[in-house]
N, C-alpha and C positions, 0 to 999 in steps of 0.2 A: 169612516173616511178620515183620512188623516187633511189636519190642516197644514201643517207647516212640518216640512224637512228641510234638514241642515245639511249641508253636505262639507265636510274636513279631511281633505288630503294631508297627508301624515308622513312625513318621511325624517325618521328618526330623530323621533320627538318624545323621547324618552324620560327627559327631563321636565317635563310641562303636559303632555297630553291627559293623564290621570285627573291632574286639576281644569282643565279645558273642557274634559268632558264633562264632570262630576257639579262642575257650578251652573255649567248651561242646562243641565239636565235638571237640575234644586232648582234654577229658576223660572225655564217655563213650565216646570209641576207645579210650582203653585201658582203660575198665571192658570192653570186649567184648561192649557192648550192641548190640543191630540195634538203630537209631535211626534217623529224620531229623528234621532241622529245618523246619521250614515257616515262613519268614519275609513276613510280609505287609506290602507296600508300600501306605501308607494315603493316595494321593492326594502322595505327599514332596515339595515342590520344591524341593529342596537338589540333594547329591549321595549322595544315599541311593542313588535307585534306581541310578546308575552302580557304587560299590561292592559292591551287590550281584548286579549282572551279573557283577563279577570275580572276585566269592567262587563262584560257580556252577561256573566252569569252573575253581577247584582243589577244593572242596569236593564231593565225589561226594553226600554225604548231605543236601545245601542243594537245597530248592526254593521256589523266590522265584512267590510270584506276588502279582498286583495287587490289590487291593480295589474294587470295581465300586461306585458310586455306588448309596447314599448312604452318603455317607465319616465316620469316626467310629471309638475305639477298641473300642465294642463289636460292630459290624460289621466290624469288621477281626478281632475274636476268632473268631467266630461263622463268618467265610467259610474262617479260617484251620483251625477244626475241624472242615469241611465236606472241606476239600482235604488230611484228616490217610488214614494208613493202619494207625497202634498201635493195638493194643492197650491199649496206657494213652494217656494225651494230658496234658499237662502245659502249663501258661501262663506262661510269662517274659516279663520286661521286654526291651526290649530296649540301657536305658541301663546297665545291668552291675552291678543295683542288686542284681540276686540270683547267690548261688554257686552255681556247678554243683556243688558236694559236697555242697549241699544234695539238688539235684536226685538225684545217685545215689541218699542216703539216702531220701528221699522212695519213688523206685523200687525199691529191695531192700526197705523197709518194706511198698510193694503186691504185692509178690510173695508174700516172704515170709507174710504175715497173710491176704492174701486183701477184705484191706478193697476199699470202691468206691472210696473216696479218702482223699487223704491232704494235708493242711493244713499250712498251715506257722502258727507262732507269734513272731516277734519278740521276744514280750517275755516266754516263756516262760524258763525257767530252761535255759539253754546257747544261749536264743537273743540275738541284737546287731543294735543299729542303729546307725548311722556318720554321722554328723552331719544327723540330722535334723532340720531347721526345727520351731523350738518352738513356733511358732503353730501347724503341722501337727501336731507330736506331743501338743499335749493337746489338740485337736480328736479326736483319733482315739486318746486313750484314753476319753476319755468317748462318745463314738459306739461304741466297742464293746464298753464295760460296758454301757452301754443298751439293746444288742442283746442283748449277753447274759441283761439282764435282763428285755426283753420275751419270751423263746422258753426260760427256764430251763433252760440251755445253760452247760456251764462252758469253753466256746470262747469266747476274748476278744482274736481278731486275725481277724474274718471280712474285713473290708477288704484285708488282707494278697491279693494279685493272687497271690501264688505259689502253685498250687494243680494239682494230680494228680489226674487222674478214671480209673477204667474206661471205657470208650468206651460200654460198656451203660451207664452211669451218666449221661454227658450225654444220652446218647438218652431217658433217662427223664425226663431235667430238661426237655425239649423241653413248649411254645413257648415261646423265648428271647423275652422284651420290651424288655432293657436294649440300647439302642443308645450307649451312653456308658461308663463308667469301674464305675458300676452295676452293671455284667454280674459285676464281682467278687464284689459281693455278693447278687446274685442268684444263684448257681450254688449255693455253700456254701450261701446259706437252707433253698435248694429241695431240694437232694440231705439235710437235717437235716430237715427240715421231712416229706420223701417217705420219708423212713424209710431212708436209706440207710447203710452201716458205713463210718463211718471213724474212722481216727486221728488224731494232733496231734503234729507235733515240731518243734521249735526250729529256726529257721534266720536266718540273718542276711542284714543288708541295708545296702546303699550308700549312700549318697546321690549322684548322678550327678556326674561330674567336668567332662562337658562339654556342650554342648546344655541347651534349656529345658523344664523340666516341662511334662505337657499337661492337667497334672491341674488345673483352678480351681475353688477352694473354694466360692467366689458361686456360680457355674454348677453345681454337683456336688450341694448340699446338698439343693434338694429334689429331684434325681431318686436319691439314694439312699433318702431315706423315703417317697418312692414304694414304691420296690420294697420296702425291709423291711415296711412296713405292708402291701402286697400278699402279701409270703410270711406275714405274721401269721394275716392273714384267712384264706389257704390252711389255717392251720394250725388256728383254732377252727374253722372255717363249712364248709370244703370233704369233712366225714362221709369223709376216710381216700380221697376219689374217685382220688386222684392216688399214692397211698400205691405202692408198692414190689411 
């Protein structure tokens, strides 16, 4: 039985996936976890998907598979958690934006406590960001004070992509709506929202050294208040239907 899958949508990630994969893999082989990676090719026209052909056949724990139209990062989550086999399931970037010592902790935290999931926080106290774009980063400290403060939630990194479920725990978040970057913050709403236990710890983050964000801020903004305003409604209107 595997304990922990990673799931990394990948769309022309040419410049950084090689090393994404290769250090997460060195480092939970020597924590002694059953893992694998499930790396999702999202449509790449680069040389993604060639690198990850090569990674395949030295890496035993790497499975590479494609994203079937219609292509997008949260359709590349979404196919990539469909094709997992953990017990837990975990989301990484796959520009090397998050550490894997995070992820260990993240995993010894769901073991250990038993929570559904386990959150990372950024700007929590032991947590770091590494040169993050200023127009991004107060955009998205104020987006997640205001999430915080519509759901009276003292969580204040829901955006944060690095996130660890129970596998019962996505199943319960199920039907998925966000087909874009969204799905981030749709998962955490719904698993807070449906009543489920988790924790919050610090972890830190990169800013990518090679290749181009796919994240746009024009494009992104109103389909994440889509969903936050959809997980809100869930949370007055929906009478606990969806609840835990």
């Amino acid at each position: 039985m595997i304990d922990l899958s990673i799931v990394i949508p990948a769309h022309n990630e040419e410049g950084v996936i090689e090393q994404t994969v290769r250090d997460l893999a060195l480092r939970i082989t020597r924590e002694g976890i059953v893992y694998e990676i499930v790396v999702v090719n999202d449509n790449s026209t680069d040389q993604t998907e060639v690198i990850l052909e090569q990674l395949r056949q030295e890496i035993q724990n790497l499975k590479v598979v494609d994203n079937p139209p219609p292509y997008g990062f949260g359709f590349a989550v979404r196919h990539g958690i469909e094709e997992t086999g953990g017990n837990h399931i975990a989301i990484m970037m796959a520009d090397a934006s998050d550490d894997p010592e995070d992820l260990i902790c993240f995993f010894r935290k769901a073991e250990a406590e038993g929570v559904d999931a386990v959150f990372g926080n950024r700007f929590a106290k032991g947590g770091e960001v590494v040169d993050y774009p200023m127009l991004k980063l107060i955009l998205n400290r104020l987006t997640n004070w205001l999430i915080a403060g519509l759901f009276a939630m003292r969580y204040t990194d829901t955006t944060n992509a690095f996130k660890l479920y129970r596998r019962e725990t996505l199943e319960g978040l199920k039907p998925y709506l966000s087909h874009h970057f969204n799905l981030t913050v749709e998962l955490p709403l719904k698993a807070i929202v449906r009543g489920y236990s988790y924790a919050v710890l610090p972890n830190r983050w990169t800013n990518r050294k090679a290749g181009v964000s796919k994240l746009k801020i024009k494009e992104m903004g109103s389909r994440y208040w889509f969903i936050i305003l959809y997980c809100l409604i869930e949370k007055w209107l929906s009478v606990k239907d969806y609840r835990k």
